[in-house]
C-alpha positions as CSV (number, residue, x, y, z in Angstrom):
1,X,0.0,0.0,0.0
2,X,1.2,3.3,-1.4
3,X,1.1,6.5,1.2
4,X,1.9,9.8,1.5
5,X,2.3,12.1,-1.6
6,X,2.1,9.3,-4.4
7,X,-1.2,8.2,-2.8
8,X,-2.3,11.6,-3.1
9,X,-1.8,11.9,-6.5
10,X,-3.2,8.3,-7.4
11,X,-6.2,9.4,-5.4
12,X,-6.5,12.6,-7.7
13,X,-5.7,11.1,-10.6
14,X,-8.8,8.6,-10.3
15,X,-10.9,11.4,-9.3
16,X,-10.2,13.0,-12.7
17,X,-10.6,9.8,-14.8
18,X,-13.7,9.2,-13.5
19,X,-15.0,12.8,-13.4
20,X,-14.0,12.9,-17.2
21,X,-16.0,9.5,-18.0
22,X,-19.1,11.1,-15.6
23,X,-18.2,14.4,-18.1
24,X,-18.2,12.5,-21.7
25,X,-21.7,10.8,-19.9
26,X,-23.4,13.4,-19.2
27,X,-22.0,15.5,-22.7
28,X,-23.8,12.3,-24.6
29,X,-27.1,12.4,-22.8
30,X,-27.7,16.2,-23.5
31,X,-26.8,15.6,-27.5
32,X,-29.0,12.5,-27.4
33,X,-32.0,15.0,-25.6
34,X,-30.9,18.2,-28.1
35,X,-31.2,15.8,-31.2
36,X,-34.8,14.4,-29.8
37,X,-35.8,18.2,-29.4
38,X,-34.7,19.4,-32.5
39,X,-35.8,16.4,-34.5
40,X,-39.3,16.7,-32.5
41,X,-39.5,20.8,-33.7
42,X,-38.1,20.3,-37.8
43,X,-41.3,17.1,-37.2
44,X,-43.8,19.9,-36.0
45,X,-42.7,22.4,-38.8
46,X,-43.3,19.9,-41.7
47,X,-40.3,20.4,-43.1
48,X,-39.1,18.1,-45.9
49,X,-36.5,15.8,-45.2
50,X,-33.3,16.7,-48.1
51,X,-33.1,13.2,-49.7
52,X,-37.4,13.7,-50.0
53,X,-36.6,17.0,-51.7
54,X,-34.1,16.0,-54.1
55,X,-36.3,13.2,-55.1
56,X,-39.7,15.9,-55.6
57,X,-36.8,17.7,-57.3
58,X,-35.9,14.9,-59.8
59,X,-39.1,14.4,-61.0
60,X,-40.3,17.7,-61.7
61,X,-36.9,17.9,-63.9
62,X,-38.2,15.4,-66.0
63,X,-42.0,16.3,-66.2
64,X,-40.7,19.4,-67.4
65,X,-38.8,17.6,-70.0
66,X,-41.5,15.5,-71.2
67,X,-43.7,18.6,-71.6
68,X,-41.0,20.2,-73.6
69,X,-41.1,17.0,-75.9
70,X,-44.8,16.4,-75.7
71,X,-45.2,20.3,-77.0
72,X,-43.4,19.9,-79.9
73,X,-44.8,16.8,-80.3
74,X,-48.0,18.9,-80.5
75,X,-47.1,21.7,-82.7
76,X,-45.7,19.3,-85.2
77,X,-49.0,17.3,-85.2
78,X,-50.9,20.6,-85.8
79,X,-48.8,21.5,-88.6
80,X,-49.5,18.3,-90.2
81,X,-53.3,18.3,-89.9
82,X,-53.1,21.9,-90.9
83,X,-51.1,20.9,-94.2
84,X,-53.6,18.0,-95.1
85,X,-56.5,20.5,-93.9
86,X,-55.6,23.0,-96.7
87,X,-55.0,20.6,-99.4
88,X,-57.7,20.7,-101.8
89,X,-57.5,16.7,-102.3
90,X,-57.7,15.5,-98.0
């Protein structure tokens, strides 16, 4: 059994350890309650979720790229009938 000063500091450095592993406990307990509260608000503000956005964002990209196609698609089917419309044989 160690005494005087070396016991001392044994003593105090244990104290310290374990006040640092009481520390890094208590540090992940108030990120674990901080993410449930923040997750809990973002949930009560409907806000979308980025991957949800990106995906809404995707699509619309290629809606609008079908319409584009699906337009000319359209004027060039009107210019058809309007060709065989105003030909004196159709």
């Amino acid at each position: 059994m160690t005494t005087g000063p070396n016991r001392i500091l044994d003593d105090f450095a244990k104290l310290m350890t374990d006040a640092a592993g009481a520390a890094q406990g208590v540090r992940r307990e108030v990120e674990t309650a901080f993410r449930s509260q923040a997750e809990k608000m973002l949930n009560s503000m409907d806000v979308v979720q980025r991957e949800e956005f990106e995906a809404v964002r995707e699509m619309a990209i290629k809606a609008r790229a079908e319409n584009k196609a699906l337009s000319a698609r359209i004027e060039a089917l009107e210019a058809r009938l309007a060709a065989t419309s105003s030909d004196p044989i159709g």
